[in-house]
C-alpha positions in Angstrom: 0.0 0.0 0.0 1.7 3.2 -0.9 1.0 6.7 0.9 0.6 10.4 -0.7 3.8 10.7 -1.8 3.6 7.2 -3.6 6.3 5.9 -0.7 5.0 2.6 1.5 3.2 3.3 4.3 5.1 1.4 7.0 8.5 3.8 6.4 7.3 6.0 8.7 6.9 4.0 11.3 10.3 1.8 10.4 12.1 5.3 10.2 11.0 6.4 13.3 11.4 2.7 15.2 14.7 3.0 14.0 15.9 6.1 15.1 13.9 5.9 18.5 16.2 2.7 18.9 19.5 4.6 18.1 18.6 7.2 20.4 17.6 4.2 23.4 20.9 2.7 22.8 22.8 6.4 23.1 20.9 7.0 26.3 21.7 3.7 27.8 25.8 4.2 27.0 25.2 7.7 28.5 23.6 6.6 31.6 26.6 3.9 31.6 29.5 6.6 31.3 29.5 7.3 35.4 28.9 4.0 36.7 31.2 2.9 34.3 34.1 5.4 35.7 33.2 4.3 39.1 34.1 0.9 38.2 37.2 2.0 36.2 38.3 3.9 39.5 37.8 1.0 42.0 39.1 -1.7 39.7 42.4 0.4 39.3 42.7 0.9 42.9 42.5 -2.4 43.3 45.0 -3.5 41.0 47.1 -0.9 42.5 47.1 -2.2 45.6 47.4 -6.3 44.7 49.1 -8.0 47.5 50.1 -10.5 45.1 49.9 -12.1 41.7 46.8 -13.6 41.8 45.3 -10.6 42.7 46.6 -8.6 40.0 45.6 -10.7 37.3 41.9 -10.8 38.7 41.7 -7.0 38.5 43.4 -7.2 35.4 40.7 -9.4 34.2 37.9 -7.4 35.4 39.6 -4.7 33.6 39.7 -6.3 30.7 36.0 -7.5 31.5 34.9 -3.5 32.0 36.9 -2.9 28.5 35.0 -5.5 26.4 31.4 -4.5 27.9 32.1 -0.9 27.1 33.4 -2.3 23.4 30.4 -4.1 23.1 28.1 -1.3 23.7 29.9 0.8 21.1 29.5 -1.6 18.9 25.7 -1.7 19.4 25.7 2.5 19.2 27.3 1.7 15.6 25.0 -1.1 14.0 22.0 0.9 15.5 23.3 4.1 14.0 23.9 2.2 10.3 20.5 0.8 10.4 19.1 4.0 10.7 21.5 6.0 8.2 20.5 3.2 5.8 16.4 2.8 6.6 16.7 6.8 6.1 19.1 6.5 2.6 15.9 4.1 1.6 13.4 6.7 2.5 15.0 9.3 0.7 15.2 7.1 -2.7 11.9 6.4 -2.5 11.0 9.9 -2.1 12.9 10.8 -5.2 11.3 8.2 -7.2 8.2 9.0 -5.8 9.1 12.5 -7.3 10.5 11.6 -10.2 7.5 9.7 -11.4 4.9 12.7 -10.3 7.2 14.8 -12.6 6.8 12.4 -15.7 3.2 12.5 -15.1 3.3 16.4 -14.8 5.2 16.7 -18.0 3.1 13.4 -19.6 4.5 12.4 -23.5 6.4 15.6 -23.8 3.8 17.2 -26.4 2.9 20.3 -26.0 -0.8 22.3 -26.2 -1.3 23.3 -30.0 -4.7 25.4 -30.8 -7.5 24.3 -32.7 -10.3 26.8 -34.1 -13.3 26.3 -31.9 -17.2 28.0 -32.7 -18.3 29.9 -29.5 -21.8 30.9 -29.4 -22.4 29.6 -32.3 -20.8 31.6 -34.5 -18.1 30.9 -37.0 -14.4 30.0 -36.2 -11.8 33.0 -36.5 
């Protein structure tokens, strides 16, 4: 089914979907920034202060653990961010099409208007 502007109707609401799922997934790293530092901060003063080897490596790991969590949810930003670049790069060629084709109906076979004599009122043609 295909709205106004000759585009599918369900764009609108896959657009929008899309980019209200970017922006979730912006606000959730957001909100993540300050625990996240917490954890950074404690897990550093911990591997600072390892008594011994064993130690170390454990904060090490959870280091490590913090790093690939925080990967992760960049990785989530991106993919969330290219499905909505590319659900919007759709919308806009369909929009174009849509536009292209109203103009080839606008302009039609491409002749022009060429007069005819015509009688009006009856009498004769000038």
């Amino acid at each position: 089914m295909r709205g106004i502007e000759g585009m599918p109707q369900q764009y609108p609401f896959r657009i929008g979907g899309r980019i209200k799922h970017t922006m979730e997934v912006q606000s959730r790293i957001v909100s993540d920034i300050q625990a996240d530092e917490a954890t950074l901060s404690a897990l550093v003063g911990q591997s600072q202060g390892a008594a011994g080897a064993l130690q170390g490596i454990q904060s090490t790991n959870q280091l490590l653990a913090l790093q690939s969590r925080q990967l992760g949810s960049t990785q989530a930003l991106l993919s969330a961010n290219a499905r909505a670049q590319s659900t919007e790069a759709m919308r806009r060629a369909e929009v174009e099409e849509a536009a292209r084709a109203e103009w080839q109906r606008f302009r039609g076979s491409g002749v022009s208007y060429t007069s005819a004599p015509v009688q009006v009122f009856g009498g004769a043609a000038p």
